[in-house]
C-alpha positions in Angstrom: 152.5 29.0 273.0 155.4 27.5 274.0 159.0 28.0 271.9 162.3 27.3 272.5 165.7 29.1 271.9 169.1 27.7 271.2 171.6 29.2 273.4 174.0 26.7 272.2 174.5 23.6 269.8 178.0 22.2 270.4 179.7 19.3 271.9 181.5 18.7 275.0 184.3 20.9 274.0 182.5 23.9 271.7 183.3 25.4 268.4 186.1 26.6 267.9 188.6 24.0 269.9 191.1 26.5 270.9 194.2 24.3 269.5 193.1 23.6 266.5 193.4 25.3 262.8 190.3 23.0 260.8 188.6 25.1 258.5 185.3 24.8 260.9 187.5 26.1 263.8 189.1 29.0 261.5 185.5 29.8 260.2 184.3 29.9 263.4 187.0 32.4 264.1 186.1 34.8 261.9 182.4 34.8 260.3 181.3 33.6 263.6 179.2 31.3 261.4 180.2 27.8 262.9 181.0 29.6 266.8 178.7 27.2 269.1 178.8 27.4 272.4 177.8 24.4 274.4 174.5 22.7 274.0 171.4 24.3 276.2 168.2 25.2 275.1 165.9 28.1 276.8 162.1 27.1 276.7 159.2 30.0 277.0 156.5 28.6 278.5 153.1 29.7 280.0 155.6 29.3 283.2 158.6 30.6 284.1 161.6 30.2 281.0 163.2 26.9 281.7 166.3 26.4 281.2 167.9 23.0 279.5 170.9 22.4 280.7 173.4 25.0 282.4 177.0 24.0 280.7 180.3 26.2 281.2 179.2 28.8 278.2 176.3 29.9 280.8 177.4 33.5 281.5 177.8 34.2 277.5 174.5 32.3 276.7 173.1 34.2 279.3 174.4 37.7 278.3 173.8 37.1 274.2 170.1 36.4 275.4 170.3 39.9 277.2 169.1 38.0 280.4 169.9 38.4 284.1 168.6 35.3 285.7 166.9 31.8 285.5 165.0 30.6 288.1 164.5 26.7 286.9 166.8 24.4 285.2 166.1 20.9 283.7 169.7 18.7 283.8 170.2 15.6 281.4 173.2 14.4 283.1 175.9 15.1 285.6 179.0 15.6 282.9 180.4 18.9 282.8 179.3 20.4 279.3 176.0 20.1 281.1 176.3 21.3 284.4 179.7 23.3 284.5 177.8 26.7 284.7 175.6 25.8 287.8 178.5 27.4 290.1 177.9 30.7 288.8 174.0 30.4 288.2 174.5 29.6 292.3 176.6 33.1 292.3 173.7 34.5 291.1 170.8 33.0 293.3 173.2 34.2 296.3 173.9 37.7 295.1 170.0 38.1 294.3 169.0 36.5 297.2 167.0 34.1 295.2 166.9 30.3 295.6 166.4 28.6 292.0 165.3 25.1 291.4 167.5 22.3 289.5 165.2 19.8 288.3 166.6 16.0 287.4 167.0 12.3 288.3 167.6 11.6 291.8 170.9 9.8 290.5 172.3 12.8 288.3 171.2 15.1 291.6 173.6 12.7 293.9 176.6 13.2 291.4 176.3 17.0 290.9 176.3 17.7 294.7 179.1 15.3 294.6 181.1 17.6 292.1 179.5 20.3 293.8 178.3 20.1 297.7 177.7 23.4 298.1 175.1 23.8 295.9 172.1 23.6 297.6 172.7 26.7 300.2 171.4 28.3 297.0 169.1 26.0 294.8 166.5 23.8 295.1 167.2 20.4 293.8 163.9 18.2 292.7 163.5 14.4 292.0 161.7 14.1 288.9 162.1 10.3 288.6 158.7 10.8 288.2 158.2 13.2 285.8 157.2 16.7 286.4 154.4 19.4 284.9 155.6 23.0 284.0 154.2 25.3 282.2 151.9 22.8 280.7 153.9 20.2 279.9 154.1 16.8 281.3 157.8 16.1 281.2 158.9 13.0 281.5 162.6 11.4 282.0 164.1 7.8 280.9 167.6 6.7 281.2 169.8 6.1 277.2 173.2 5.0 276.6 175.8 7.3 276.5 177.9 5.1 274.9 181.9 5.3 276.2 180.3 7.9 278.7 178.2 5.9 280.5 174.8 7.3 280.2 172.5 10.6 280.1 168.8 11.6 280.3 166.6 12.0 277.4 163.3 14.1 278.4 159.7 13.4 276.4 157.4 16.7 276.7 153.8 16.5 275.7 150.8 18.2 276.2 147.4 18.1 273.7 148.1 18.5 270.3 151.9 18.4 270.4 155.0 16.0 271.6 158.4 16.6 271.5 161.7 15.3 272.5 165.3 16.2 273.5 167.8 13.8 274.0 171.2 15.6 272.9 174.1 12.8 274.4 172.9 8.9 273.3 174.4 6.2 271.2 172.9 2.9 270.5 169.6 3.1 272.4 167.8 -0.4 273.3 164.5 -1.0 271.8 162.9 0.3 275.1 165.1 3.3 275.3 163.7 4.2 271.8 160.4 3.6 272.3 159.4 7.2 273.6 161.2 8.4 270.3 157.8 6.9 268.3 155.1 9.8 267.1 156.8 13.1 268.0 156.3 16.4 266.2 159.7 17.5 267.0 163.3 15.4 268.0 166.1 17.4 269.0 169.4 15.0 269.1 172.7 14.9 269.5 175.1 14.1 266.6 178.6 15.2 266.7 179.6 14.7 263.5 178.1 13.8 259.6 179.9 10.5 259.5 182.4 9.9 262.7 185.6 8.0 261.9 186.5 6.8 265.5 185.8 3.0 266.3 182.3 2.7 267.7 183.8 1.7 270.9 185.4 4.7 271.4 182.2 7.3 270.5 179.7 8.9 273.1 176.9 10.1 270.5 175.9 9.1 267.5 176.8 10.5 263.8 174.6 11.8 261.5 174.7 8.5 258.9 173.5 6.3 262.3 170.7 9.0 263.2 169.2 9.0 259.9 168.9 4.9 260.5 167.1 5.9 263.5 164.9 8.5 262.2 163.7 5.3 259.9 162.6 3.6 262.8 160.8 6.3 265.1 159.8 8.4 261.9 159.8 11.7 263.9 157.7 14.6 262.1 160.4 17.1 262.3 164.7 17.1 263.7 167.3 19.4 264.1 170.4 18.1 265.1 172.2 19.9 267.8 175.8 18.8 270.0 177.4 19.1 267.2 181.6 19.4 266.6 184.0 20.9 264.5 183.8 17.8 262.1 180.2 19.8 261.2 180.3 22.9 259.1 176.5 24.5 258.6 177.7 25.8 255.2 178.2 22.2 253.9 174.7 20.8 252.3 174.6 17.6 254.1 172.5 14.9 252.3 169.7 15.3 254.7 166.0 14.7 254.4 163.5 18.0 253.8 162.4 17.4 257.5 165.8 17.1 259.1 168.1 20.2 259.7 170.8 21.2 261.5 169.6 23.3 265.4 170.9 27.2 264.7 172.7 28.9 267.3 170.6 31.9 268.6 167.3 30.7 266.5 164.0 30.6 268.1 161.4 27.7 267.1 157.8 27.6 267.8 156.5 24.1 269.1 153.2 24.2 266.9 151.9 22.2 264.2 151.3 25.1 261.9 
């Protein structure tokens, strides 16, 4: 049985922004209901835990989960909500005198040892062009917009009985970059806000409003909606479908059909 863990579900900059008074932010302060830490997900497999993403919130993720140490981390893309934490996950490989494995596209690879040259004196970093199996899962890769950011990686999982998707940083995919969207149990994507204001050239991610059009099209089983801002409050009953929700910080899900 394979589940998965959200160790965080914010955007780029988290929840709360530090300079700012919004009632999300204030909440967020306080309750601790809206605090989101940015977006990573930690996957129990028959494997090793695999680790989405390794973003600057790493240490906290890390320490809330009352863990010491991944060995194997997928990356979507080389920005730094997504990657900022690999310097200390590198602290500690060296201190436990273990080499971990970072697993992504050969181009996202070339731009974190870019960022970060020194990396690979203490992790392994894999191709998966390809796609890759682990812990029974055939995981597969493909290139989506990324709007005024360039682009990211989405990553298709499947294995008998079950498929599911992540693809947390995309805006106005291309027919063929929705395509492995069609006939999942599960989509996990990105939405920074319920309805975003800014001009569409401007915007990285799609809103809430634009996903649902999506979710029309690729008709998705189930969806929780994760990378989300301080535009989103989760006490706010969003006019969403019975099968669409918001991802909860700290909440486990079980990928089963049952």
């Amino acid at each position: 049985m394979t589940s998965i863990t959200f160790l965080g579900t914010g955007d780029s900059m988290g929840v709360p922004r530090v300079y700012c008074d919004c009632g999300v932010c204030e909440e967020a302060r306080t309750s601790g209901r809206n605090r989101r830490f940015r977006s990573s997900v930690w996957i129990e497999t028959d494997a090793e835990p695999l680790l989405l993403d390794c973003g600057p919130d790493w240490t906290s993720q890390m320490e809330k989960l009352g863990k010491r140490y991944v060995g194997d981390v997928l990356i979507t893309h080389a920005h730094h909500d997504h990657i900022g934490g690999l310097p200390e996950w590198a602290d500690a490989c060296r201190w436990l005198r273990r080499k971990g494995n970072a697993y992504a596209p050969q181009e996202v690879i070339e731009t974190v040892l870019e960022r970060y040259p020194w990396l690979d004196r203490f992790i392994h970093f894999h191709n998966v062009d390809e796609g890759m199996e682990y812990g029974g899962w055939r995981i597969r890769p493909w290139k989506v917009c990324h709007g005024k950011n360039g682009y990211a990686y989405a990553y298709h999982f499947s294995r008998e009985g079950f498929r599911w998707v992540y693809c947390s940083d995309s805006i106005d995919l291309s027919d063929e970059q929705k395509a492995p969207l069609n006939d999942l149990d599960l989509l996990v994507l990105g939405t920074n806000f319920y309805k975003e204001e800014a001009a569409r050239g401007t915007r990285s991610v799609y809103d809430m409003t634009e996903a649902l059009e999506l979710l029309e099209l690729v008709q998705p089983k189930r969806v929780l909606f994760t990378h989300l801002s301080h535009g989103v409050d989760t006490a706010e009953a969003y006019p969403l479908p019975p099968h669409v929700g918001l991802a909860v910080q700290g909440e486990t899900y079980r990928l089963s059909r049952e």
